[in-house]
C-alpha positions as CSV (number, residue, x, y, z in Angstrom):
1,X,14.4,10.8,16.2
2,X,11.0,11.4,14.9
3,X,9.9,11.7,11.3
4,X,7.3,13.4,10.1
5,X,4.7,11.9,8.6
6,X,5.3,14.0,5.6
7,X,7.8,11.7,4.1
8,X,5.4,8.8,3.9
9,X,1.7,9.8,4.3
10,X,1.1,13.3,3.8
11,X,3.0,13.1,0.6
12,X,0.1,10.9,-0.7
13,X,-2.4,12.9,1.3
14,X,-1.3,16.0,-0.8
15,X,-1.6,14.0,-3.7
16,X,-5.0,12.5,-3.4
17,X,-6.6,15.6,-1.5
18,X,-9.7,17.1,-3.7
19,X,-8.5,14.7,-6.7
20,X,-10.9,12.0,-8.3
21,X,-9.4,9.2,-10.1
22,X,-11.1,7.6,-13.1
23,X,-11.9,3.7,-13.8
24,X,-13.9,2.1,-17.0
25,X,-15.7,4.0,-18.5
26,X,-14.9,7.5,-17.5
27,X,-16.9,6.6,-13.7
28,X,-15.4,8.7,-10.7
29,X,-14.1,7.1,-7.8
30,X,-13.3,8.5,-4.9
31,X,-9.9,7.4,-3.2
32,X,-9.6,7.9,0.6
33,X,-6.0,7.6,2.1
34,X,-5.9,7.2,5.9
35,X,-2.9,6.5,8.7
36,X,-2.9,5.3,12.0
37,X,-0.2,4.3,14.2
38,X,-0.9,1.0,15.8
39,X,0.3,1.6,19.5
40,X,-0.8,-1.2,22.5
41,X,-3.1,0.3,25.1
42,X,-4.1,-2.1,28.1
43,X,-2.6,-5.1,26.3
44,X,-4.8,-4.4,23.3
45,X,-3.9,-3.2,19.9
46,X,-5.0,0.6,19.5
47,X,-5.2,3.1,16.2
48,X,-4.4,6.2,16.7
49,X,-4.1,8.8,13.6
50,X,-0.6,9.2,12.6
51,X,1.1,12.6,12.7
52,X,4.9,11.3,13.8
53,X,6.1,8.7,14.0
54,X,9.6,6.8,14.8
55,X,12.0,4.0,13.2
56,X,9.9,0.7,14.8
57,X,6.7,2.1,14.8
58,X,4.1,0.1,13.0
59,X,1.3,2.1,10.8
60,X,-1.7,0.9,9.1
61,X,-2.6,2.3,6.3
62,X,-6.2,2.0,5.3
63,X,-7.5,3.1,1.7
64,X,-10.9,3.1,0.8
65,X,-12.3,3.3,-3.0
66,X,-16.0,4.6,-3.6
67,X,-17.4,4.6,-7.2
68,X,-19.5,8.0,-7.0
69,X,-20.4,7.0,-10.8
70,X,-23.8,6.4,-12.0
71,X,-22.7,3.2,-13.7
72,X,-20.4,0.2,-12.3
73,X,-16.8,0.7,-12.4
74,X,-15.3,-2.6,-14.2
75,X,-11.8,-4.0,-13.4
76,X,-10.6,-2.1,-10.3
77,X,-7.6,-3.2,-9.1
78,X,-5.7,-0.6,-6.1
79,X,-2.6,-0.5,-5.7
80,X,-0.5,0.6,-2.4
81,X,3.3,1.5,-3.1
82,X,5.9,0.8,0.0
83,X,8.0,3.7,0.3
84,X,11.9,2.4,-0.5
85,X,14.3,2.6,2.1
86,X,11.5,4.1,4.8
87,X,9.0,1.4,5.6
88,X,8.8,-2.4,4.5
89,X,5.4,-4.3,4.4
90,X,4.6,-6.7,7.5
91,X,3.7,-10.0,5.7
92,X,0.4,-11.0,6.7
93,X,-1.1,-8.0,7.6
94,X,-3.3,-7.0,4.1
95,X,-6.7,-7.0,4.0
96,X,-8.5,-8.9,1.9
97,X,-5.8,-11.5,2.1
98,X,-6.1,-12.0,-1.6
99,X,-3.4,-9.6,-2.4
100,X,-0.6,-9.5,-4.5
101,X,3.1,-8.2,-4.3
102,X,5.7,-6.9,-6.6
103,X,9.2,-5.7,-5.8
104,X,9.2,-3.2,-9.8
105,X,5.1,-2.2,-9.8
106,X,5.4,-4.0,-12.9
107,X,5.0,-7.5,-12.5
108,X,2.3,-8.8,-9.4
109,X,2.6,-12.0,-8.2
110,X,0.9,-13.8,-5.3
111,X,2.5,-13.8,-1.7
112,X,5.0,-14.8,-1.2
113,X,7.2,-14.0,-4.1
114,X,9.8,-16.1,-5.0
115,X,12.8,-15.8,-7.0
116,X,15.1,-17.8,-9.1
117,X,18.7,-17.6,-8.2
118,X,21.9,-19.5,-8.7
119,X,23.8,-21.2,-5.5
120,X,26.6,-22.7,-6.1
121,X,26.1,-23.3,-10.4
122,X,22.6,-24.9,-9.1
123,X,19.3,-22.9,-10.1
124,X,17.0,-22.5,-7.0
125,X,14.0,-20.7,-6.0
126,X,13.9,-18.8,-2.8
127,X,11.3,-16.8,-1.5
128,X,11.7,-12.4,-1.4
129,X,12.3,-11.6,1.7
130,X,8.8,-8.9,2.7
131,X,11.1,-6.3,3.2
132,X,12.0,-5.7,-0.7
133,X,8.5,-5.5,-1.5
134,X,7.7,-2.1,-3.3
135,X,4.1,-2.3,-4.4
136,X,1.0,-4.3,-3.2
137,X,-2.8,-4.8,-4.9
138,X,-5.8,-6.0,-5.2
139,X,-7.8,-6.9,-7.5
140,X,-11.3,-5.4,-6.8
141,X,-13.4,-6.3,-9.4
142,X,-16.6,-4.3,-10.0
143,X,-17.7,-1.2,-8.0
144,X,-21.2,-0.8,-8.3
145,X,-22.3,2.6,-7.7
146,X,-22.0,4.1,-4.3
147,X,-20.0,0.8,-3.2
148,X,-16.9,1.6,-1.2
149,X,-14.2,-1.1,-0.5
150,X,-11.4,-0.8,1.9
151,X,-7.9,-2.1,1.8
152,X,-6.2,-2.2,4.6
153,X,-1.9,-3.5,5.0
154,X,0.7,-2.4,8.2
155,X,4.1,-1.3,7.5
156,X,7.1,-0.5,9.6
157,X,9.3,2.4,9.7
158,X,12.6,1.4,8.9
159,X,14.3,4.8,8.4
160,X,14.1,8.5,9.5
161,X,13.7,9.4,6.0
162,X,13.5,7.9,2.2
163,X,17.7,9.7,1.6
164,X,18.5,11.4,-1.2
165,X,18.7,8.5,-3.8
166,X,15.6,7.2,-3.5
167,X,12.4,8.9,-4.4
168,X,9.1,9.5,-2.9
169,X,6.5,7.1,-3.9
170,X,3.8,7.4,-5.6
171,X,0.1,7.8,-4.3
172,X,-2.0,5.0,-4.3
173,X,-3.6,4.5,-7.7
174,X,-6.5,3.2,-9.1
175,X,-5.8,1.0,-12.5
176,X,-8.0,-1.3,-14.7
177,X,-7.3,-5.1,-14.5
């Protein structure tokens, strides 16, 4: 069963099409949102532009920030959300590896994320399992003008659609540090 990409790409397409998000100091930048299915081809990896795609696949999502201000923008820090229920994040797969995880969008943490929980009356830590990862970000620093940066993370498809009790997320944003 196929799913259209609408469900977990074009939503933020829609979203980020035409629309300029702000950083410090009232400077534009420009946020680019990008799929592609990663599919082999001759024993090679291969990206193709997503417009389907099915429970297994594997997409990459690339996302690239551009301060089209005249002035630096300060503090960037750009956050990808993991739609609930329809994909989960494949560990190791963000670029720049310096990226941080959250399972609320509230509270980052570097990978992996670990827990406290109690076994058997004793308090241990275990580590989140990738799959109940909800946001990832980086922290960008400055933009100078007309510098782009791209961050790049795969997820797979988990589910032919996000179901009725769990929303849509929200479109990558742009936030100050």
């Amino acid at each position: 069963m196929f799913i259209r990409i609408l469900n977990i790409f074009l939503f933020w397409t829609v979203v980020l099409a035409g629309t300029k998000v702000f950083a410090a100091d009232t400077q534009a930048v420009d946020v680019r949102l990008q799929a592609f299915q990663v599919v082999a081809d001759k024993g090679a990896e291969k990206l193709v532009p997503a417009t389907e795609a099915e429970v297994g696949d594997t997409i990459e999502y690339q996302i690239t920030y551009q301060n089209n201000g005249k002035n630096a923008a300060r503090g960037v820090a750009a956050t990808l959300p993991v739609p609930d229920g329809a994909m989960k994040y494949l560990p190791g797969s963000a670029a720049p590896k310096a990226v941080q995880a959250s399972v609320d969008g509230k509270k980052f943490m570097t990978l992996p994320l670990t827990r406290e929980v109690m076994k058997d009356g004793v308090r241990v830590t275990e580590r989140v399992p990738a799959a109940d990862y909800r946001y990832l970000r980086w922290d960008l620093g400055d933009l100078a003008p007309g510098q782009a940066v791209t961050v790049t993370s795969r997820m797979r498809v988990v589910s032919a659609g996000m179901g009725a009790a769990a929303p849509a997320a929200p479109a990558p944003k742009l936030a100050r540090k």
